[in-house]
C-alpha positions, 0 to 999 in steps of 0.5 A: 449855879454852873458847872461841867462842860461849857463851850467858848462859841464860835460865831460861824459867818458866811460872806461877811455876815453872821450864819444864824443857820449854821450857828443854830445848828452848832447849838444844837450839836452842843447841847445834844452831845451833854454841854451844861451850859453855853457861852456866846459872844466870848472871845472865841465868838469874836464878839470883839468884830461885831458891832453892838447890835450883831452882839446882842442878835446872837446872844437873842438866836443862842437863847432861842435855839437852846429852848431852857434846854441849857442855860446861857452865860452871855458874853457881855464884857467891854472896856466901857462899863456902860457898853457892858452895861447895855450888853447886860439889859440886853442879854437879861432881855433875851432870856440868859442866865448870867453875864460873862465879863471880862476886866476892862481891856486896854484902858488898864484901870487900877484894881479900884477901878476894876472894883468900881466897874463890877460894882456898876454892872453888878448893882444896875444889870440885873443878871448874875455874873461870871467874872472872867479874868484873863490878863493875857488878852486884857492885861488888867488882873481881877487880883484875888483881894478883888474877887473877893471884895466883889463876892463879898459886895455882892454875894447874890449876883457874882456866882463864879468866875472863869479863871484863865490867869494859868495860876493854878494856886488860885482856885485854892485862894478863892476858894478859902476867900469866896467859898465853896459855893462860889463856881470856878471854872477853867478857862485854859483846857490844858490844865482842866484836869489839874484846876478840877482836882483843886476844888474847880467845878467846869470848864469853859472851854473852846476845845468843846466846840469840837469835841463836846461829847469827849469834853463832857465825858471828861467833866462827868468822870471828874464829878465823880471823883474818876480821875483815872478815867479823865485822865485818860480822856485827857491824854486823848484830847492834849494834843488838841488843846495845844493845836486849837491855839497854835496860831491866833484863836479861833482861827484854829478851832474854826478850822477844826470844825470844818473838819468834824462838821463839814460845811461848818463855815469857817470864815474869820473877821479881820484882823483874824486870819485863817490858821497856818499851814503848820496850825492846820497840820497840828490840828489834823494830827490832834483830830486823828489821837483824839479819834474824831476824824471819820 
């Protein structure tokens, strides 16, 4: 159902408040530079800041500007079902494609738990779903036992899943457990290259806030089989893959885009902060080996 080059949104906010203007705009900039899908409201879109009526806004402006030109996978993970739940009606309301949703945070369920939660959000929201396992932010595993008991228990709804454990075995492991039809998408861009080339099928990623042509260009040659080609395109886009996370994401890409997109407004939530000098000096440093500096 998904695949290619999808990017982890910023959420641009200008005094505090949400920028719909210049969120439209990066929306735009994405789906015409070959993004094959978008994703507001993840962890890049600092979803964890906003309030549950802020969350739901920008999914409803994301819909409305993509115009069914690319489809929408909503950010609608919580550490409570029933938030997640509310965070799906609303998404299916708005017209997304599908809900991405991460294993509840914080609360550190058991993989029963974990079950039990997707059981709820797969059988009462009405969206298929994008599971997204990224135990580094939310400490809970979707273990690879449970992947498959919820594909199994829902084949219809649970479509994919974005892998950020950094467990490259995985995608062989989902693949024999959950089938080739079951989409595996990247969620570290560091090691794209080497998840596609094991079976996965995209990416989403936060480099392709910045770089969405390049990113997309990567994911076409590796669809094709051209690995030289990505390759290539991959030494071109590391060193920013490494700076974008350099200091507490998304202070770096929100920096980054300031550089590509001046005027994009770069301001950060609390408790995230602006990047480091240090951050700041990598970041110009990949801009400029991947070409995109003016």
């Amino acid at each position: 159902m998904f695949s290619g080059s999808i990017p982890a949104l910023v959420t641009p906010f200008a005094d505090g408040k949400f920028d719909e203007a210049s969120f439209r705009a990066l929306v735009d900039w994405q789906v015409e530079s070959g993004s094959s899908a978008l994703v507001p409201c993840g962890t890049t879109g600092e979803a964890a800041t906003m309030t549950i009526e802020e969350h739901d806004h920008v999914v409803r402006v994301c819909v409305d500007q993509a115009q069914g030109r690319v489809p929408v996978i909503a950010g609608c993970g919580s550490n409570d079902t029933a938030v997640a739940l509310h965070h799906i009606h609303a998404a299916k309301a708005a017209g997304a494609a599908a809900a991405l949703l991460v294993p509840p945070y914080y609360n550190r369920p058991n993989q029963e738990g974990v079950f039990r939660h997707f059981e709820v959000l797969a059988a009462q929201g009405g969206l298929p779903i994008v599971l997204y396992n990224v135990p580094g932010r939310t400490i809970t595993d979707i273990a690879v036992e449970t992947v498959e008991r919820i594909v199994k228990a829902f084949p219809d709804v649970v479509v994919g899943i974005k892998d950020a454990t950094g467990q490259m075995a995985r995608v062989s492991e989902h693949r024999l457990r959950c089938g080739t039809g079951f989409a595996q998408l990247s969620g570290n861009d560091d090691m794209t290259l080497a998840f596609m080339a094991m079976g996965g099928v995209g990416a989403i990623s936060v480099t392709a806030n910045v770089a969405p042509a390049m990113c997309a260009e990567f994911q076409d040659a590796c669809a094709a089989g051209d690995y030289g080609r990505a390759l290539t395109i991959q030494d071109r886009l590391f060193p920013l893959h490494a700076a974008l996370f350099s200091d507490a994401s998304p202070g770096p890409v929100k920096y980054a885009l300031g550089r590509v997109r001046p005027g994009f407004p770069t301001d950060l939530r609390l408790p995230m902060t602006p990047a480091s000098e240090a951050s700041r000096a990598a970041v110009d440093a990949a801009l400029a080996h991947a070409g995109l500096l003016g």
